[in-house]
C-alpha positions as CSV (number, residue, x, y, z in Angstrom):
1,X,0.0,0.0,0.0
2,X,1.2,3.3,-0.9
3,X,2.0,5.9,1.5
4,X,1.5,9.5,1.2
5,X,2.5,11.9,4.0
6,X,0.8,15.3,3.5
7,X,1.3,16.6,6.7
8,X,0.9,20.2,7.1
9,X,-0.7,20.6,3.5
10,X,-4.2,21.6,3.0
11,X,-7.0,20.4,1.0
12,X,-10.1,21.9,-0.2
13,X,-13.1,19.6,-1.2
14,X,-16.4,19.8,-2.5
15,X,-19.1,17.6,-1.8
16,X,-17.8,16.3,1.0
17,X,-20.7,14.5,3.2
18,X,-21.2,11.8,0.9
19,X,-19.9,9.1,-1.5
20,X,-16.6,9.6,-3.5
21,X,-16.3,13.3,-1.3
22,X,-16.6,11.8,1.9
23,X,-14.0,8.9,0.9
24,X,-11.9,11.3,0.1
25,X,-11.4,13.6,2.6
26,X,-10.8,10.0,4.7
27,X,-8.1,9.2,2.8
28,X,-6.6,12.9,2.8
29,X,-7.2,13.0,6.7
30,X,-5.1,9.5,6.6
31,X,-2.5,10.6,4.8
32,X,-2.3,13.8,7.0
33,X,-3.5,16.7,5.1
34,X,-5.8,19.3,7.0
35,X,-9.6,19.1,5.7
36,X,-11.8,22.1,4.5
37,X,-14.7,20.8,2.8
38,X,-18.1,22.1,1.7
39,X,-21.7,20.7,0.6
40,X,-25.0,21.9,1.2
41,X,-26.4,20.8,4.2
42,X,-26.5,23.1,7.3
43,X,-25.4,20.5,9.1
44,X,-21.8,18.9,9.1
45,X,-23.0,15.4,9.8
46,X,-19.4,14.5,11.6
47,X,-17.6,15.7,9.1
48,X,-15.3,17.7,11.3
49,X,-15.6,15.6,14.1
50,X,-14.4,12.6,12.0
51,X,-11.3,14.6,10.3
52,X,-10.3,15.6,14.2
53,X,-10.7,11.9,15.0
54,X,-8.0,11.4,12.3
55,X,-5.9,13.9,13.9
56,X,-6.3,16.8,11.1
57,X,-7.8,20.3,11.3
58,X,-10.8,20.4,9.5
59,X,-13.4,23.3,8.5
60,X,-17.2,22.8,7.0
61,X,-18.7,25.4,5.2
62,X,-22.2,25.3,4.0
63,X,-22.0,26.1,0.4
64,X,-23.6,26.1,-2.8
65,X,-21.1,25.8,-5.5
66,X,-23.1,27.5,-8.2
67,X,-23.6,30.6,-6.4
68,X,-20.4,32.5,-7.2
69,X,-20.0,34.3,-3.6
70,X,-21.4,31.3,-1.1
71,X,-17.9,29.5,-3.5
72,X,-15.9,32.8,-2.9
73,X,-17.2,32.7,0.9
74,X,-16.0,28.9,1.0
75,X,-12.3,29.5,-0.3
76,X,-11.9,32.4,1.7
77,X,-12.8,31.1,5.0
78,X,-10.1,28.4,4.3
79,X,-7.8,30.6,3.5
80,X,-8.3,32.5,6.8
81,X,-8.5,28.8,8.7
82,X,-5.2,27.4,7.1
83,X,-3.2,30.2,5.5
84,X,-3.2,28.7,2.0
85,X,-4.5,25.7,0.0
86,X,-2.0,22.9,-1.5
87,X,-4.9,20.3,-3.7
88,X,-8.1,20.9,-4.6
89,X,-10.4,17.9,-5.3
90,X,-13.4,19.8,-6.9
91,X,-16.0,16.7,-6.7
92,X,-19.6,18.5,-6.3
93,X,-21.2,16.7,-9.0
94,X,-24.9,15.5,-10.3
95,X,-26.7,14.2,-13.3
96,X,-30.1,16.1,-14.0
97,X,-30.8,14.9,-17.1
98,X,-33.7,12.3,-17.7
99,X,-32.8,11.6,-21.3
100,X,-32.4,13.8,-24.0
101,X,-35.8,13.8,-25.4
102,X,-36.9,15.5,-21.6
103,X,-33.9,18.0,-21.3
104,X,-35.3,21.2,-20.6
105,X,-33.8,24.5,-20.2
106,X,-33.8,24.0,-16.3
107,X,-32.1,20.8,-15.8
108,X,-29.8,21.9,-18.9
109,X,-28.5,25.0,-16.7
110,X,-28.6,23.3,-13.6
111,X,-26.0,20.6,-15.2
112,X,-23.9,23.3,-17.0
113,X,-23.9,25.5,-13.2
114,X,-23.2,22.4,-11.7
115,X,-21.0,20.2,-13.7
116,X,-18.9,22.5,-15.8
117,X,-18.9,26.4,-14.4
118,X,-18.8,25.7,-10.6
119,X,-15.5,23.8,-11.7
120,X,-14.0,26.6,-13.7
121,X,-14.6,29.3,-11.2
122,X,-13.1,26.7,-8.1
123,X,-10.1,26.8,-10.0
């Protein structure tokens, strides 16, 4: 098994609570990196109890990642936590379409918000 020591680096993660987010902020919390994460529940769920419980700093912001200043609010409050960001995993992620023949404009901007431009202004 490989081992990756990333203590004292920083990582900033989207869509944490859940599935591939959740597994990895483990695995970055293992490997020693500090954890500030987002999603959109008001509610951390453990989150930050579980990265301390790893023995990593960890923040949770509430954030939605298509709304350009809740993002900006995000980044910035982990800058203030942990001085600077090493990696970015930029994982938020959802399918809204129902098959092309029920696309509409809704879901159709929802997936491009989502998918494609919360990405682009992460980075």
């Amino acid at each position: 098994m490989l081992q990756i020591d990333l203590k004292g680096k920083t990582v900033l993660i989207t869509g944490v609570l859940s599935g591939i987010g959740a597994g990895i902020a483990k695995s970055f919390a293992i490997a020693g990196a500090n954890v500030s994460g987002c999603d959109l529940s008001e509610d951390d769920n453990g989150f930050t109890k579980d990265m301390k419980d790893s023995g990593v700093q960890a923040l949770y912001t509430k954030s939605d990642v298509t709304n350009e200043g809740e993002l900006r609010r995000f980044v910035t409050e982990s800058v203030i936590k942990f001085g600077e960001i090493h990696i970015l995993v930029s994982n938020a992620g959802q399918n809204f379409f129902e098959g092309a023949l029920n696309c509409n404009n809704e879901n159709w901007n929802q997936n491009i918000d989502l998918n494609l431009k919360s990405h682009w202004q992460l980075s």
